[in-house]
One Martini backbone bead per residue (centre of mass of N, CA, C, O) as a GRO file, in nm:
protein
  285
    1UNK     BB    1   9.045   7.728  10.633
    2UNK     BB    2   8.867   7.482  10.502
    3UNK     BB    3   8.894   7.292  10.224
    4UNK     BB    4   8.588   7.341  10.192
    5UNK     BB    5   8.502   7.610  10.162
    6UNK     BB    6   8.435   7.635   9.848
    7UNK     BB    7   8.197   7.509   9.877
    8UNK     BB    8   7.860   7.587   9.820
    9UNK     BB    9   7.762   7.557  10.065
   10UNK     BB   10   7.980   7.735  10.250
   11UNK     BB   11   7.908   7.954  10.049
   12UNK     BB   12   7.660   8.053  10.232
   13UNK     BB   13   7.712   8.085  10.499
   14UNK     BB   14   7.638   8.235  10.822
   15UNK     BB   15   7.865   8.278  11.071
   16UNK     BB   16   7.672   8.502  11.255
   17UNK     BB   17   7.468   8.336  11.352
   18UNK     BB   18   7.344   8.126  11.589
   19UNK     BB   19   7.286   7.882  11.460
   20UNK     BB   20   7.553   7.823  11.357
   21UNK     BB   21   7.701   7.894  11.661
   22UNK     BB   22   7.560   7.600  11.775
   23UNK     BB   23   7.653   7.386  11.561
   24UNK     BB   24   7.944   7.421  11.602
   25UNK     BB   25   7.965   7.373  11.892
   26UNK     BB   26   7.852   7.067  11.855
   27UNK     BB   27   8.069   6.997  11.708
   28UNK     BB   28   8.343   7.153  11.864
   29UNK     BB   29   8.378   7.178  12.174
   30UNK     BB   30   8.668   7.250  12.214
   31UNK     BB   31   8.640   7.554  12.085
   32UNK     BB   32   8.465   7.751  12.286
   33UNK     BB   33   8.677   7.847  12.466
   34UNK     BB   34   8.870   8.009  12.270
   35UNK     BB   35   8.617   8.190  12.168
   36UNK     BB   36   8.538   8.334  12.426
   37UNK     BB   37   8.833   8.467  12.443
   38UNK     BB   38   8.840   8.632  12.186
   39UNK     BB   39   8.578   8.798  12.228
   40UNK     BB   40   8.656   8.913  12.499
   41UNK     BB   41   8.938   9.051  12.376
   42UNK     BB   42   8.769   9.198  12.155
   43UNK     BB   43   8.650   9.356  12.281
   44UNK     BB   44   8.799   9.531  12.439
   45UNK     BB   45   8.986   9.659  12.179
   46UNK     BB   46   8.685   9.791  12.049
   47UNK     BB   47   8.687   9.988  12.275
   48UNK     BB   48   8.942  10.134  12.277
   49UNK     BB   49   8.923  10.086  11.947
   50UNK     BB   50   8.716  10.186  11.743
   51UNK     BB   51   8.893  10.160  11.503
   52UNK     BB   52   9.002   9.967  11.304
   53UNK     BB   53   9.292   9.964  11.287
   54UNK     BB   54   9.354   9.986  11.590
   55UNK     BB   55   9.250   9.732  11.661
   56UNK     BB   56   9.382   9.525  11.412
   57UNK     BB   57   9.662   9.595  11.605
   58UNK     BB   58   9.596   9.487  11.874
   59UNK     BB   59   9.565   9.215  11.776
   60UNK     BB   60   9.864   9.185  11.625
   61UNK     BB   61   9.999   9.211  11.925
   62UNK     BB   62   9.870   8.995  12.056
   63UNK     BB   63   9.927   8.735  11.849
   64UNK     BB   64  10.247   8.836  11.824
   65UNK     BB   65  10.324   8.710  12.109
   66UNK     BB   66  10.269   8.444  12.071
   67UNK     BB   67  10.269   8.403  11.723
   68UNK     BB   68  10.363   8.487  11.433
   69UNK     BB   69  10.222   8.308  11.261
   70UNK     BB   70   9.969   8.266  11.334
   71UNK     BB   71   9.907   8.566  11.301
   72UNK     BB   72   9.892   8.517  10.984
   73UNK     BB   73   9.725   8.171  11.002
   74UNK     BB   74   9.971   7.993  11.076
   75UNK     BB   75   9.959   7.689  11.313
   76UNK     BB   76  10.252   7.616  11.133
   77UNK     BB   77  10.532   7.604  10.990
   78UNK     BB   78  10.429   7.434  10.737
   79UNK     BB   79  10.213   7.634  10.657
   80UNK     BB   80  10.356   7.885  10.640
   81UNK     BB   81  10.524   7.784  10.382
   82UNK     BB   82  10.327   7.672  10.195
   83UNK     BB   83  10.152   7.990  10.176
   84UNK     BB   84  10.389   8.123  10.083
   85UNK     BB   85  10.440   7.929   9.816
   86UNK     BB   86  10.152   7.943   9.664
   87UNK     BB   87  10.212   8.265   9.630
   88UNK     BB   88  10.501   8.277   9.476
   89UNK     BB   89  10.403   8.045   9.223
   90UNK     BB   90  10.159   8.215   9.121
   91UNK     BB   91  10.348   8.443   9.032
   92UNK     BB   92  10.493   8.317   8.830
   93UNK     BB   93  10.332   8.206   8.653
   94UNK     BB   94  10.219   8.536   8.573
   95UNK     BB   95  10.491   8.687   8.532
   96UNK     BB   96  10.722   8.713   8.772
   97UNK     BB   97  10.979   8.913   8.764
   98UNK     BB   98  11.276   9.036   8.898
   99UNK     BB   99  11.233   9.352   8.769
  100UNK     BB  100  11.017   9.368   8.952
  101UNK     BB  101  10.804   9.560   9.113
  102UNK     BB  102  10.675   9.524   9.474
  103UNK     BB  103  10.358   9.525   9.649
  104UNK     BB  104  10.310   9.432  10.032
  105UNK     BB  105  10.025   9.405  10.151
  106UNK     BB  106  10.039   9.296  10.408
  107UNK     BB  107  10.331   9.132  10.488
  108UNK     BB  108  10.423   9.066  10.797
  109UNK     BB  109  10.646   8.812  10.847
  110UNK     BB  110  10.735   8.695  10.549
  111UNK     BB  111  10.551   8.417  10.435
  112UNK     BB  112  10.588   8.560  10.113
  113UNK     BB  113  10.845   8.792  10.111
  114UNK     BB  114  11.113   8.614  10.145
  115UNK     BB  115  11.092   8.535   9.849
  116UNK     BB  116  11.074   8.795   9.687
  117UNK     BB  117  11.321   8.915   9.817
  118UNK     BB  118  11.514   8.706   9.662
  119UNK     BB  119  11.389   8.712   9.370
  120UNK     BB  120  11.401   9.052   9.348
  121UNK     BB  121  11.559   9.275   9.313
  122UNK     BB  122  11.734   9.493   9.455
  123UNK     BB  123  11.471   9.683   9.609
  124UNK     BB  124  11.185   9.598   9.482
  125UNK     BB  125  11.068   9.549   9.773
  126UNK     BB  126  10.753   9.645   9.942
  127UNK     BB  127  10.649   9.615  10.297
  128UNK     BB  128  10.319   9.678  10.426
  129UNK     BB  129  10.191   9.757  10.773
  130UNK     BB  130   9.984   9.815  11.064
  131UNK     BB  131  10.208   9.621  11.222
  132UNK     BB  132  10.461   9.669  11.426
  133UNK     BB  133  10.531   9.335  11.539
  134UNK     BB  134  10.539   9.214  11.258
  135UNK     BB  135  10.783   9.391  11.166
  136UNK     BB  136  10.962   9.291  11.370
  137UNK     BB  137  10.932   8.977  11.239
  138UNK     BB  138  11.034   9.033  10.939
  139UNK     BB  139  11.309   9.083  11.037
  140UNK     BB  140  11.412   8.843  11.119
  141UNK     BB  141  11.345   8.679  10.905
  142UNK     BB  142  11.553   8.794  10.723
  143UNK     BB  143  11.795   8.727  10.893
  144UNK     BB  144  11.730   8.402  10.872
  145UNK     BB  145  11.755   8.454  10.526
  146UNK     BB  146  12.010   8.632  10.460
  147UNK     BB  147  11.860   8.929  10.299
  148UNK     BB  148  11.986   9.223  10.351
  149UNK     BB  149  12.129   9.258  10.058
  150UNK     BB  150  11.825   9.331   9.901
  151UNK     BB  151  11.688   9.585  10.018
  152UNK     BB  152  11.406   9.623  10.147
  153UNK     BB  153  11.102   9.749  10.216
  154UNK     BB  154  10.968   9.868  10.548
  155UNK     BB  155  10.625   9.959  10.633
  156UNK     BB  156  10.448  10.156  10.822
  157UNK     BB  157  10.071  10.206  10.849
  158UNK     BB  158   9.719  10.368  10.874
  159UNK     BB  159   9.658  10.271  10.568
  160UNK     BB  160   9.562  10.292  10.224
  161UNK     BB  161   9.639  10.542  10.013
  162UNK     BB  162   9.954  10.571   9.949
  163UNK     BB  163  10.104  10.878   9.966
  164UNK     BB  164  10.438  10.784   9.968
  165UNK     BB  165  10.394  10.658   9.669
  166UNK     BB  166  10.471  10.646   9.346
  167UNK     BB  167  10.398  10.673   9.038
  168UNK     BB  168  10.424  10.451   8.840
  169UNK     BB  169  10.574  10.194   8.952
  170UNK     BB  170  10.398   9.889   9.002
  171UNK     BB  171  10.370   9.609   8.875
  172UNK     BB  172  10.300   9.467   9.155
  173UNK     BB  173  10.025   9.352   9.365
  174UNK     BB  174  10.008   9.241   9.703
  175UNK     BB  175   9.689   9.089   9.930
  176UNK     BB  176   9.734   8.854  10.138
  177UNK     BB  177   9.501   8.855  10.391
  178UNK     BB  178   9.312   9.147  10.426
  179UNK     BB  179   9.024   9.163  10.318
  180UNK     BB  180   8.931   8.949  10.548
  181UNK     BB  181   8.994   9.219  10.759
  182UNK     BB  182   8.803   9.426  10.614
  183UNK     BB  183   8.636   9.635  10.593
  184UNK     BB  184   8.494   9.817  10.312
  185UNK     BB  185   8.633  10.110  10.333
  186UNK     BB  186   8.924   9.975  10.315
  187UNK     BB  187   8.901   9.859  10.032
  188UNK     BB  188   8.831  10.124   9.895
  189UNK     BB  189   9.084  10.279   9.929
  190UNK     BB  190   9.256  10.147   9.790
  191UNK     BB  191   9.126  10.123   9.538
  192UNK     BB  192   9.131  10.424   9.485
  193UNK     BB  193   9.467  10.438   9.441
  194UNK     BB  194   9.631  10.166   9.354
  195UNK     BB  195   9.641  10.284   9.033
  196UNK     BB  196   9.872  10.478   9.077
  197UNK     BB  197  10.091  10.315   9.189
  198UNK     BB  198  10.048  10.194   8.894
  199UNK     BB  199  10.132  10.048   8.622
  200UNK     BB  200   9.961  10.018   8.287
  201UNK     BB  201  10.068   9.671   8.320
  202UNK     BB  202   9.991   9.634   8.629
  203UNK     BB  203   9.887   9.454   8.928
  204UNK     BB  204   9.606   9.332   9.160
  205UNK     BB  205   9.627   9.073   9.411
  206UNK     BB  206   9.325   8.954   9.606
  207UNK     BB  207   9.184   8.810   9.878
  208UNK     BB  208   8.870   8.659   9.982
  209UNK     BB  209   8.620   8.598  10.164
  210UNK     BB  210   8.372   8.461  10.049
  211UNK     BB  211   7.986   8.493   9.952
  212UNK     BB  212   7.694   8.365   9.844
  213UNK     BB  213   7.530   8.536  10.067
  214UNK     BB  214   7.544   8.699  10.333
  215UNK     BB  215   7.700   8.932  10.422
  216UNK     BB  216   7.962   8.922  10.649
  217UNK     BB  217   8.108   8.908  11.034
  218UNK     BB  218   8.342   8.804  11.271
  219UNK     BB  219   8.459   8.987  11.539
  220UNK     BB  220   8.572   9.193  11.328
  221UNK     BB  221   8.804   8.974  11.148
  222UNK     BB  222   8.587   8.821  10.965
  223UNK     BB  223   8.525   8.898  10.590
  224UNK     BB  224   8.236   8.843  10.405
  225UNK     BB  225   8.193   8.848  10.033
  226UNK     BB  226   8.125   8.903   9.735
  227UNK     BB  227   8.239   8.947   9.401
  228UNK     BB  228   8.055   9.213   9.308
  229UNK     BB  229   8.164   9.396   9.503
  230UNK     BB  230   8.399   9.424   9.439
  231UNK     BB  231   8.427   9.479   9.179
  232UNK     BB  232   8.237   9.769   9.193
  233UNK     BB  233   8.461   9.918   9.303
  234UNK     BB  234   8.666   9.889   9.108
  235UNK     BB  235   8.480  10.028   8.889
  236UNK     BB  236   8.436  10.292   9.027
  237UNK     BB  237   8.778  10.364   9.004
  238UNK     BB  238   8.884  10.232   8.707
  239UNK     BB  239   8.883   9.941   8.744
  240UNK     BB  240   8.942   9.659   8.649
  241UNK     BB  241   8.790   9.309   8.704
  242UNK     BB  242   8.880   8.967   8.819
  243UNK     BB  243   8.839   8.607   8.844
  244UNK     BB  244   9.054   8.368   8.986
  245UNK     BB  245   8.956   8.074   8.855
  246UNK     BB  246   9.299   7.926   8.921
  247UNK     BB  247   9.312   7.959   9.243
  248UNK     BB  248   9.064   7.759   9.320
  249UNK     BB  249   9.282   7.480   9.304
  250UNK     BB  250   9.378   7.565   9.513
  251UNK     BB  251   9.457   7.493   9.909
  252UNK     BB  252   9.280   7.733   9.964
  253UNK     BB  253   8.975   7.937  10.129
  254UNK     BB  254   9.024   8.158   9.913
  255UNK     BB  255   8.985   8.457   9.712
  256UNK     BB  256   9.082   8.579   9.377
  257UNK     BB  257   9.139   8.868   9.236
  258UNK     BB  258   9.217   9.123   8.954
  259UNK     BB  259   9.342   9.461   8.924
  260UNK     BB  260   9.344   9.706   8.666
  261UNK     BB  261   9.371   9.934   8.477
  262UNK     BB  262   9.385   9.768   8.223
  263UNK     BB  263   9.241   9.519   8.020
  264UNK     BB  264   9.253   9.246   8.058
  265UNK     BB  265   9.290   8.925   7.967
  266UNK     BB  266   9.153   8.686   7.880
  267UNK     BB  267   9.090   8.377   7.962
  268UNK     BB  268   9.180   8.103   7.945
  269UNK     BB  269   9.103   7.745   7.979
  270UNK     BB  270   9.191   7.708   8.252
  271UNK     BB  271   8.982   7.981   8.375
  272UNK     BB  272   8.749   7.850   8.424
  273UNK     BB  273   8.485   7.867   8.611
  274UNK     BB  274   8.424   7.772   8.964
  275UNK     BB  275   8.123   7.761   8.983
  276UNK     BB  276   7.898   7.994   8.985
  277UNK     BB  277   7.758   8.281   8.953
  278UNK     BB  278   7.785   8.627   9.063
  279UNK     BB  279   7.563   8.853   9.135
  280UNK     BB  280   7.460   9.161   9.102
  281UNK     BB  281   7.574   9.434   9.260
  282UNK     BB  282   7.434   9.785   9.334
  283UNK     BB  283   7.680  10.039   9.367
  284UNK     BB  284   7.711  10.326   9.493
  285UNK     BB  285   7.836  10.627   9.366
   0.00000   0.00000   0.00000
């Protein structure tokens, strides 16, 4: 997303509409025929895959073919390492130690993953994701940093169930830029469970393409929401949950949520909220 994506402006635009996409069209021009060969490639794996995840693996099939960085959003290897950086430096702030253990849902191809892997005790780090393509490239990643003796956890999932993992067990849940290409019964599937395998006093945080007009998605891959449909959901599961508006500062153009079994602490003074407040949507029980 470019630099401004969290502009007042920008969070409105509604990109599925004609309108949007004719006049980014003019503005764009050079943009057209990639988007129209995505579209159609796009076509074709939700024919083959009419569900959400079996498509959006046949998609990071096809893009990890091309490009692993690529395909996790990052399309130069300075800005893959940056993304990396700032998803790291992030959790370190709020306070991931060394023994604290960490589950990395969408880990991609370790992106910020091998920093993770790097810095928490051997065994801690554990990372799933939809795609075996990505996971293949993840080992790579690992052997090309050095880190097999971390002895890192990689698993295909084709859920977020999470039913395979133990009870009261990680610190740190985080999944960055998955909720951005999720359906919304996808997001809710994870919060529905995602609390059992949380400890007492661990979080889970999640980056997510915001907009503050009307929810909409693009080409099946691309899922903007409000701030208060996921709260809602959050809340609906028995779980806390923040926005956090001290990542608004962050060069990324994603927004990020924090929710936890229990409540949150209130914000210092460095997280008051950055731009509007969104209305309360309310949600079927």
């Amino acid at each position: 997303m470019a630099k401004d994506a969290k502009s007042t402006k920008k969070l409105r635009h509604n990109r599925s509409t004609l309108t949007h996409k004719v006049g980014y069209a003019l503005a764009h021009p050079g943009r057209i025929a990639p988007y129209l060969r995505r579209a159609a490639r796009d076509t074709w794996l939700r024919l083959k895959h009419p569900d959400h995840v079996g498509y959006y693996r046949a998609v990071m099939a096809s893009d990890t073919r091309r490009n692993p960085e690529a395909a996790v959003g990052s399309q130069t290897h300075e800005r893959w390492l940056a993304l990396g950086q700032m998803q790291f430096d992030y959790l370190i702030e709020h306070g991931l130690r060394p023994g604290h253990r960490m589950l990395d849902i969408g880990c991609g191809n370790l992106r910020g993953g091998w920093r993770f892997i790097d810095y928490l005790d051997r065994g801690n780090y554990y990372g799933i994701d939809i795609s075996p393509d990505i996971l293949i490239a993840a080992k790579k990643t690992l052997v090309e940093r050095g880190l097999q003796d971390k002895l890192p956890h990689l698993t295909i999932t084709g859920d977020l169930v999470l039913d395979f993992l133990p009870d009261d067990y990680f610190d740190v849940v985080h999944a960055h830029s998955v909720f951005s290409h999720s359906p919304l019964e996808v997001i809710e599937e994870c919060l529905a469970h995602v609390g059992r395998v949380l400890t007492d006093k661990g979080f889970f945080d999640f980056t997510f393409d915001r907009t503050e007009g009307a929810e909409h998605q693009v080409l099946r891959e691309d899922f903007y929401y409000r701030t208060e449909t996921l709260l809602g959901l959050a809340r609906k599961h028995g779980l806390h949950g923040r926005f956090m508006a001290d990542w608004e500062r962050r060069p990324h153009g994603q927004s990020k949520i924090r929710v936890s079994r229990s409540p949150l602490p209130d914000p210092g003074p460095h997280d008051e909220p950055a731009g509007p407040q969104t209305p309360v949507r309310t949600l079927p029980a």
